[in-house]
Each structure stands twice: as C-alpha cells, then as structure tokens.
PAZAPA-4460 file (N, C-alpha, C; in steps of 0.05 Angstrom, whole numbers, plus 32768, in hexadecimal, padded with zeros to 4 digits):
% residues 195
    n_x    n_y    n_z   ca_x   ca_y   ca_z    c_x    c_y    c_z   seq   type   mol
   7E62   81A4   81D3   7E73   81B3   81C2   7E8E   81A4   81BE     1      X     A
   7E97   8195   81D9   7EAF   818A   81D2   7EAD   817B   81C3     2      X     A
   7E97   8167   81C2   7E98   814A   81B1   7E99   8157   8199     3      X     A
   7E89   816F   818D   7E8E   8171   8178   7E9C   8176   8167     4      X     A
   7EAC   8189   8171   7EC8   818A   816E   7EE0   8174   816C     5      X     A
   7EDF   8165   817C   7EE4   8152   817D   7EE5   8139   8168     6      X     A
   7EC3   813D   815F   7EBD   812F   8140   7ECA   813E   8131     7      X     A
   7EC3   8150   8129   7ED6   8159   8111   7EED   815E   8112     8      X     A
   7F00   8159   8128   7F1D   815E   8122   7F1D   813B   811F     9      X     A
   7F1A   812A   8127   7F21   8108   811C   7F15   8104   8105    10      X     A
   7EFE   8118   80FC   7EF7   8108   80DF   7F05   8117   80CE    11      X     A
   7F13   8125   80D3   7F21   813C   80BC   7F3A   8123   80B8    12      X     A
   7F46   811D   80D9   7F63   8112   80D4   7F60   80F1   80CC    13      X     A
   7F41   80EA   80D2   7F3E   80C9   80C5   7F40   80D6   80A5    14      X     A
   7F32   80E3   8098   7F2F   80E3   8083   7F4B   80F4   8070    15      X     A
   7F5D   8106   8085   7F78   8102   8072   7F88   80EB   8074    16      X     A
   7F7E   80E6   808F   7F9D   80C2   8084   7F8F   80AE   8076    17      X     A
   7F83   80AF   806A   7F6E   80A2   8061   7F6E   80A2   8041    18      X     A
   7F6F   80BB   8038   7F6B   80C6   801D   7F87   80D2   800F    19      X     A
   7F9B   80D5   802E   7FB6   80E0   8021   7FCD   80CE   8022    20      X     A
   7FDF   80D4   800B   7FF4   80BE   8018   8003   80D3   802A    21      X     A
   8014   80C7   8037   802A   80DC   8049   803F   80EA   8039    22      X     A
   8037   8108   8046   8042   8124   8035   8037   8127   801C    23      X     A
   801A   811C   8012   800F   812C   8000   7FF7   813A   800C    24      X     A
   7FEF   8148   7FF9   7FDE   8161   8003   7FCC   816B   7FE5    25      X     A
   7FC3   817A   7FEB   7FB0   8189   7FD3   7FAB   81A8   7FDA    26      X     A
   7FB2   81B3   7FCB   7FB5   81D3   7FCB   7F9B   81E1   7FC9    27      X     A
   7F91   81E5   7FEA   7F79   81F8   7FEE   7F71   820B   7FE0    28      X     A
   7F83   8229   7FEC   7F82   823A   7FD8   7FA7   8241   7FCE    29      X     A
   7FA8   823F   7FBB   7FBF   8247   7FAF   7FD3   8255   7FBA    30      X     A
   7FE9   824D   7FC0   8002   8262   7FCC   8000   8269   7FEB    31      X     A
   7FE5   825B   7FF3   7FD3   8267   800E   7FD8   824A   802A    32      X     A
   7FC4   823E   801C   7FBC   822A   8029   7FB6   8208   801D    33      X     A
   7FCE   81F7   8029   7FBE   81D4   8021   7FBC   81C8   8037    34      X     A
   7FB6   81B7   802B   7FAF   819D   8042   7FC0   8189   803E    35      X     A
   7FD1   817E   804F   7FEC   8175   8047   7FEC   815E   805B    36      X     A
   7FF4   813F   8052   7FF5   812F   806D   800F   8130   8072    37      X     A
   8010   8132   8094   8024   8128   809A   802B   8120   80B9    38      X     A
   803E   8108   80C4   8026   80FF   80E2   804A   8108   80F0    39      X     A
   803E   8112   8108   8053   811F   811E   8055   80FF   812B    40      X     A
   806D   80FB   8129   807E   80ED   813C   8084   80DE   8153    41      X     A
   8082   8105   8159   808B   80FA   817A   8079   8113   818C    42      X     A
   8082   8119   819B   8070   8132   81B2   8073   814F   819C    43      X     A
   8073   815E   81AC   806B   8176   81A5   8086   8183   8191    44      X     A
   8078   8184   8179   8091   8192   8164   80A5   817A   815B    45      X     A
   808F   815F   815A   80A4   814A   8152   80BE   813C   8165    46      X     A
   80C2   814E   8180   80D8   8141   818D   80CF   8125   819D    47      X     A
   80E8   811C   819A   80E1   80FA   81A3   80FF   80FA   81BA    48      X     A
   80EE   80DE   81C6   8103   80DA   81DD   8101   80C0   81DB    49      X     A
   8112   80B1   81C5   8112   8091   81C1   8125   8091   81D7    50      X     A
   812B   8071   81DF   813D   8063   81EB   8140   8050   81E3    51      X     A
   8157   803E   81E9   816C   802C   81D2   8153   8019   81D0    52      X     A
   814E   800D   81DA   8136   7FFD   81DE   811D   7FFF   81C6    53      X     A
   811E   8015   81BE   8110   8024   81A5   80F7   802C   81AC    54      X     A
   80EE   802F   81C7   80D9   803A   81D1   80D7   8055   81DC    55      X     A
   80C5   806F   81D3   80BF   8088   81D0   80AF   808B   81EF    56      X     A
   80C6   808E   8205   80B9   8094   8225   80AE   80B2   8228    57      X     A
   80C5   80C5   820E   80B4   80E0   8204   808B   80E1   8204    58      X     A
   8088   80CF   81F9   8071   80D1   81E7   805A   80C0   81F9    59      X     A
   8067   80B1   820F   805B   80A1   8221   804F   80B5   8237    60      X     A
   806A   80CC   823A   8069   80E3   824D   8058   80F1   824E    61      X     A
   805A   80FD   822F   804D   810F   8228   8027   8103   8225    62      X     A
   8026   80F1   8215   8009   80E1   8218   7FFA   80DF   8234    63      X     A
   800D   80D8   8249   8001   80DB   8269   7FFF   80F9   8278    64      X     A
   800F   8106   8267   800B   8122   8272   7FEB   8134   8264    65      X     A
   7FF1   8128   824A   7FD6   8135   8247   7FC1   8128   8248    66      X     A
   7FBB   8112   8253   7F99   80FC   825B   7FA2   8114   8276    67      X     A
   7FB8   8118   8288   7FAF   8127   82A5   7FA4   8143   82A3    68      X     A
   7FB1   8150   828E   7FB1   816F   8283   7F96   8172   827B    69      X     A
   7F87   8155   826A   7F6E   8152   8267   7F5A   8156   827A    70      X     A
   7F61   813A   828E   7F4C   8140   82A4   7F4C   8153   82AF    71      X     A
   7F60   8169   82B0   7F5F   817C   82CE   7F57   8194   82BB    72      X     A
   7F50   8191   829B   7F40   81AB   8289   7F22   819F   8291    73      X     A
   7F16   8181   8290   7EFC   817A   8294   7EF8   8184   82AF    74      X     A
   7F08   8184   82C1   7EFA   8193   82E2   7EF9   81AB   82DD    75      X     A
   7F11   81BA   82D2   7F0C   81D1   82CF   7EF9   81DC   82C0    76      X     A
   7EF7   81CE   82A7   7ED9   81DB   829F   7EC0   81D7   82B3    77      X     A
   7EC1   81C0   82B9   7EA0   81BA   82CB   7EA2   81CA   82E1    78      X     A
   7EBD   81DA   82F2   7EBB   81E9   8306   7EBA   8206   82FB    79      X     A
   7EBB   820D   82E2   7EB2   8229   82D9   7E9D   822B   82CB    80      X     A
   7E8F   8218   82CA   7E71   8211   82CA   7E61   8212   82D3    81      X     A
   7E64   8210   82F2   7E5A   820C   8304   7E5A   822F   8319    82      X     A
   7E6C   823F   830B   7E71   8258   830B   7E5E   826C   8308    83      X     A
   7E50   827B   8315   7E3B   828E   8305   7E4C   82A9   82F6    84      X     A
   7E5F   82AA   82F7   7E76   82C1   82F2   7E81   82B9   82E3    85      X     A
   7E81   829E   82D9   7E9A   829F   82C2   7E83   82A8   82A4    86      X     A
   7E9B   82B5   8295   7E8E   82B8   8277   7E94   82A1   8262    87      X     A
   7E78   829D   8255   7E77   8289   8247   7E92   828B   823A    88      X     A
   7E9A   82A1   822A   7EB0   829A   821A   7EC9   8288   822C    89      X     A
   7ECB   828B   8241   7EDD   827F   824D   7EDE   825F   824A    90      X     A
   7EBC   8256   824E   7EB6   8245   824C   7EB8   823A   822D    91      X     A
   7EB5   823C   821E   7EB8   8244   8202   7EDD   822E   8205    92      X     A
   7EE9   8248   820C   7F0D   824F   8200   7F11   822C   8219    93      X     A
   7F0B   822D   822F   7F14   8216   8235   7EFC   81F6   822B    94      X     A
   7EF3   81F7   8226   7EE9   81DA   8213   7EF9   81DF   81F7    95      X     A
   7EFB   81ED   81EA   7F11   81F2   81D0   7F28   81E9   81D9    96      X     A
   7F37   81EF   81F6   7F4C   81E9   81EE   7F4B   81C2   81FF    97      X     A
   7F3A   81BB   820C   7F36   819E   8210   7F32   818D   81FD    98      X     A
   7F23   81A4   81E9   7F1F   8187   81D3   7F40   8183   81BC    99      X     A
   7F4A   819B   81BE   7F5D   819B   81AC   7F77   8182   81B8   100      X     A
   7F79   8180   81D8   7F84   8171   81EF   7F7A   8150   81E5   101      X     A
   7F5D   814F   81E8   7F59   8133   81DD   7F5A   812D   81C1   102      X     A
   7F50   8139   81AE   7F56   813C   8191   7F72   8130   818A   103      X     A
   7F88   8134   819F   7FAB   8126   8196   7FA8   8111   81A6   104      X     A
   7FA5   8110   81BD   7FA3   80F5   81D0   7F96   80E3   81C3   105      X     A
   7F82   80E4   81B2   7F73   80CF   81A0   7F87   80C5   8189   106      X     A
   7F95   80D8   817F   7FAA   80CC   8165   7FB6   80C1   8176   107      X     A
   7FC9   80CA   8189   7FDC   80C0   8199   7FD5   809D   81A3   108      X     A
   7FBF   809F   81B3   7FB5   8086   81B0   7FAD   8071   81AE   109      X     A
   7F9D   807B   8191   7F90   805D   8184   7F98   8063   8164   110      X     A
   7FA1   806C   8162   7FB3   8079   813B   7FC2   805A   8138   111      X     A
   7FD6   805B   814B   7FE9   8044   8149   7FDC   802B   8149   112      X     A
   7FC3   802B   815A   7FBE   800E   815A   7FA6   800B   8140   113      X     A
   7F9C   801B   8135   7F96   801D   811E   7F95   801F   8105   114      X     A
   7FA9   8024   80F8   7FB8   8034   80E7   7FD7   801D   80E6   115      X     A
   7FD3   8014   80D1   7FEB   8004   80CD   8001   8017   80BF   116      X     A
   8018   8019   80CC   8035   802D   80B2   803D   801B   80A2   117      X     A
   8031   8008   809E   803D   7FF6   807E   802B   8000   8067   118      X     A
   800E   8011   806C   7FFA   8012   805C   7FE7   8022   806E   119      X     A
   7FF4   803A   8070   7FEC   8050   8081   7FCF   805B   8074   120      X     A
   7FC7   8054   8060   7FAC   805D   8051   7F91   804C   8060   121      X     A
   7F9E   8027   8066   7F8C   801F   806D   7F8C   8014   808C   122      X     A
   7F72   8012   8096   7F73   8006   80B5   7F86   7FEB   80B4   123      X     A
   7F91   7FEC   80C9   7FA1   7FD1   80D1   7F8C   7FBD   80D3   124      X     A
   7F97   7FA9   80CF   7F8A   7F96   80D7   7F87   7F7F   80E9   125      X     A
   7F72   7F78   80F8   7F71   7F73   8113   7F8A   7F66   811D   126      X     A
   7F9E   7F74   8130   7FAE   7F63   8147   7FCD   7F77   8131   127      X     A
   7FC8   7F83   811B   7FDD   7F8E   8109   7FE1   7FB0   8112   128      X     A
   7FDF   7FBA   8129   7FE8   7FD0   812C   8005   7FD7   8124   129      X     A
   8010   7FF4   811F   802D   7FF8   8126   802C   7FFF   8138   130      X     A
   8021   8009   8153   8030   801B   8162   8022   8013   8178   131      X     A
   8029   800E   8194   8021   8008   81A5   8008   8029   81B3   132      X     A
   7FF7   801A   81C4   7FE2   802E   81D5   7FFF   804C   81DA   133      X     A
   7FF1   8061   81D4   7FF9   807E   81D8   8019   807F   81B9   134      X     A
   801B   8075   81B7   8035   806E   81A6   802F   8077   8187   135      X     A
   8016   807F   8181   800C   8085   8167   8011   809E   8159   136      X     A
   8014   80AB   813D   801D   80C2   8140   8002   80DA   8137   137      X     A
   8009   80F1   813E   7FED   8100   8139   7FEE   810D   811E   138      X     A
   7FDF   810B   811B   7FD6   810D   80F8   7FCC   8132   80F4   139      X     A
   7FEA   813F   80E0   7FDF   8158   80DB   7FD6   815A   80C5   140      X     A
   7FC9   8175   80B4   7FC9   817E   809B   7FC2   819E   8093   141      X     A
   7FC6   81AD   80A7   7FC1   81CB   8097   7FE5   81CF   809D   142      X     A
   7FDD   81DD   807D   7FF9   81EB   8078   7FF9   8206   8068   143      X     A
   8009   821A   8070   800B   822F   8071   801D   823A   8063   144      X     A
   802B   8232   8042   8041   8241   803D   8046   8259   8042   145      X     A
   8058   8269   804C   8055   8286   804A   805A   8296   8037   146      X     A
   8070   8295   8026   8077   829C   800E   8090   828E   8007   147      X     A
   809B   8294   7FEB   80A7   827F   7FE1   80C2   8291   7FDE   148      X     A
   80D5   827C   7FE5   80F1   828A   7FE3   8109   827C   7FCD   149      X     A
   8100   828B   7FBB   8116   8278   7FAA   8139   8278   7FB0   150      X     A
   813F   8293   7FB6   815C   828F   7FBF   8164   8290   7FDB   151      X     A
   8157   8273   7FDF   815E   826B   8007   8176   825C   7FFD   152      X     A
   8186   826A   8012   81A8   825A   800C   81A5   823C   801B   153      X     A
   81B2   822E   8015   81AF   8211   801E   81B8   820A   803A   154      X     A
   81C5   8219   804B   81BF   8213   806A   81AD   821E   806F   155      X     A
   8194   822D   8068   817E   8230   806E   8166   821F   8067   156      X     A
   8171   8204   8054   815E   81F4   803B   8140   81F3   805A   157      X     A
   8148   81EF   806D   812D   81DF   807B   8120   81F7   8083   158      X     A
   8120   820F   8080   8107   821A   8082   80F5   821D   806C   159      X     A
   80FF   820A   8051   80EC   8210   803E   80E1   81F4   8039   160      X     A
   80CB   81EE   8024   80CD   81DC   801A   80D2   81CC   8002   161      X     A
   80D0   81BE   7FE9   80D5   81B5   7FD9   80CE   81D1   7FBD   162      X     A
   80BA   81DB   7FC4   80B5   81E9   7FB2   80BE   820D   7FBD   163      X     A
   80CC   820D   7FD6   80DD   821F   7FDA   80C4   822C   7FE5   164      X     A
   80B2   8226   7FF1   80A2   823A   8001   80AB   8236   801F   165      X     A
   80AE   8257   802D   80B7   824E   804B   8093   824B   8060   166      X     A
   80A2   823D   8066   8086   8231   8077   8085   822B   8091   167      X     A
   8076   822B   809E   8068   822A   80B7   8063   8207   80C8   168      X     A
   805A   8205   80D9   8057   81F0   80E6   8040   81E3   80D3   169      X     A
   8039   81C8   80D5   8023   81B9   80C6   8018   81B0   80E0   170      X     A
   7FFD   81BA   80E1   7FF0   81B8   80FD   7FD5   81A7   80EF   171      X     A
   7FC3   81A8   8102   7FA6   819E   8105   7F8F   81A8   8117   172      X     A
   7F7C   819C   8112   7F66   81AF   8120   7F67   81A9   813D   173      X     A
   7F67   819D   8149   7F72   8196   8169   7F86   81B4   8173   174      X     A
   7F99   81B9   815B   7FB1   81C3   8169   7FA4   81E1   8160   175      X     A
   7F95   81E0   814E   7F83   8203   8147   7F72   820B   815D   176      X     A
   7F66   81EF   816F   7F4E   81F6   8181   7F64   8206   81A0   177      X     A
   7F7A   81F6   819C   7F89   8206   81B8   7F96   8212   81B1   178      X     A
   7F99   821C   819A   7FA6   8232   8191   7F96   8251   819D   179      X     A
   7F81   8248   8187   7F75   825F   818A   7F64   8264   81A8   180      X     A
   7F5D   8259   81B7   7F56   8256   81D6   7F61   825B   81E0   181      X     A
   7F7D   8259   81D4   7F95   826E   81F4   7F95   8287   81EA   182      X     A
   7F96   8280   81D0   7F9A   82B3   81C6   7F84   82B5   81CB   183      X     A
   7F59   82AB   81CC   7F4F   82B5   81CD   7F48   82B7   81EC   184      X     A
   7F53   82B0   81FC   7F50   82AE   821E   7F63   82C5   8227   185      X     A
   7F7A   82BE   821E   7F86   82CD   8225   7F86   82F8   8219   186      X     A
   7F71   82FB   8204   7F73   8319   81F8   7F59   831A   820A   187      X     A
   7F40   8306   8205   7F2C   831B   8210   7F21   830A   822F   188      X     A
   7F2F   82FC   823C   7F23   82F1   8258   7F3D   82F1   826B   189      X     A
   7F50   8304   8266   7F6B   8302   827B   7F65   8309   8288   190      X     A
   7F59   831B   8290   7F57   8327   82B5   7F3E   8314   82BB   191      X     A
   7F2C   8307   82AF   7F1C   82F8   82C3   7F32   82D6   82C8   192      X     A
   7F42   82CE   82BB   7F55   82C2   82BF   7F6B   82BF   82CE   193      X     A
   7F6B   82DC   82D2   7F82   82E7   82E5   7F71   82EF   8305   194      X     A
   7F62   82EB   8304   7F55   82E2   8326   7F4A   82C9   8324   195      X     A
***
C-alpha cells in the first residue's frame, strides 16, 4: 500500500513540474479547486534557516529528522503488525502517514539533483543539478480558493491572491496522506492509541 501511494504522489508531482511552469495552474472545478505549481523552499510552511555561507542547515535538519521519523514509522508499523489487537485501520492511518513522510523526503532529495532551476520543466542534465542531496524543494499543487474578497484593504493584500481570492495553504498528496491519518487516527482509534 505504501509503494503505491507513494507512486502516485511522485507521478502527480513529476508530471506537474513537468507540464507547469512555476505558479501556473489550471482551474479544476471553478471558484473550487486548481492545480497550481508551486515548489516550497524551505521546511515546513516555507521557513528556511540560510547561513551567510548560503547554505539551508534548516532543511538539512529537517531532511535528517524525517529519514529518522521515517524509520521509527517502518518499526512501528512492522511492530503493530505483528500485533493481534491492533485494528487494521490503524494500520491503514500509520502507512498513510509514512508514505506521506517519504513522498517529501524524495522531493527533498533527489528534485535538486534532478531538476535544473534554469529550466525547471526539463531534467538537468548529467553533473547540472541546482541543489545539492536533501537541498531540493518539494513540489505542491492543490489549491483551495475559499472565496473571493474584493474589498481586502491592502495590509491584508497577502491573504489573497492576484485575483483576490483568500486562500489556503498549496499542499500535495504526501501532505493529504498525513493529514488525513492524524484526524482519521485520532476520531476513530484514540483510546486504542492511548494505551
């Protein structure tokens, strides 16, 4: 189940950096839902921790924290597997949220050493990476306007966007699989969690 998941959250994000330029998108359903590229940075919510040196120890941090956060979800699954008491869904909600774990650790990476930023559409070419191992950025595209605000006063301009819709985070399927694995662990498997 993980690999497969797994496949389809990299062939979704090979095939938007691939087919989009950066910050375009195509309008799903109308007023609702697009698919919008656009590649996160740095760690979680874009924050970065450069140093003068111009190297991101943020993103180095964070990259080694989750290959560990990884392995210790692969024991933990194989030790609630090995469980005659645990309920599948548990099992279920923690492989969802491992694959969502490796799903960014893969952009993070090999994105950079793949993926040239001079010509972000096409693969680099051999020895032409931008970004050194883990240094790569992760590639989102669901977006969520919520509704559109035409009279947002202008110290508020950044909760909207160009076309004045206020909007939500631009996530990906990695970040949907642990999303939804912690609200769905946590509504219907808390008390078997909680021993």
């Amino acid at each position: 189940m993980v690999v497969i998941l797994l496949v389809a959250d990299q062939v979704l994000k090979i095939w938007v950096k691939t087919h989009f330029a950066l910050g375009d998108g195509i309008t799903v359903f109308p007023d609702w839902f697009q698919l919008r590229f656009i590649e996160n940075p740095g760690a979680a919510f874009g924050m970065r921790l450069v140093t003068g040196d111009g190297y991101d120890w943020g993103k180095l941090i964070l990259g080694i924290f989750r290959i560990v956060a990884s392995g210790a979800l692969v024991w933990l699954l194989s030790y609630l597997n090995r469980r005659e008491d645990t309920p599948k869904g548990v099992l279920v909600g923690v492989a969802l949220i491992l694959a969502g774990a490796v799903g960014n650790i893969l952009d993070s990476a090999f994105y950079g050493l793949c993926f040239s930023a001079s010509t972000p559409l096409t693969v680099a070419h051999f020895g032409g990476s931008y970004a050194g191992f883990m240094m790569g950025k992760v590639v989102d595209m669901f977006y969520f306007p919520l509704f559109q605000w035409n009279g947002c006063p202008s110290w508020l301009s950044f909760l909207v966007d160009h076309n004045n819709y206020f909007f939500g985070p631009v996530f990906n399927l990695a970040d949907s699989y642990i999303s939804v694995a912690v609200v769905y662990l946590l509504l219907f498997h808390f008390k078997y969690l909680n021993k």
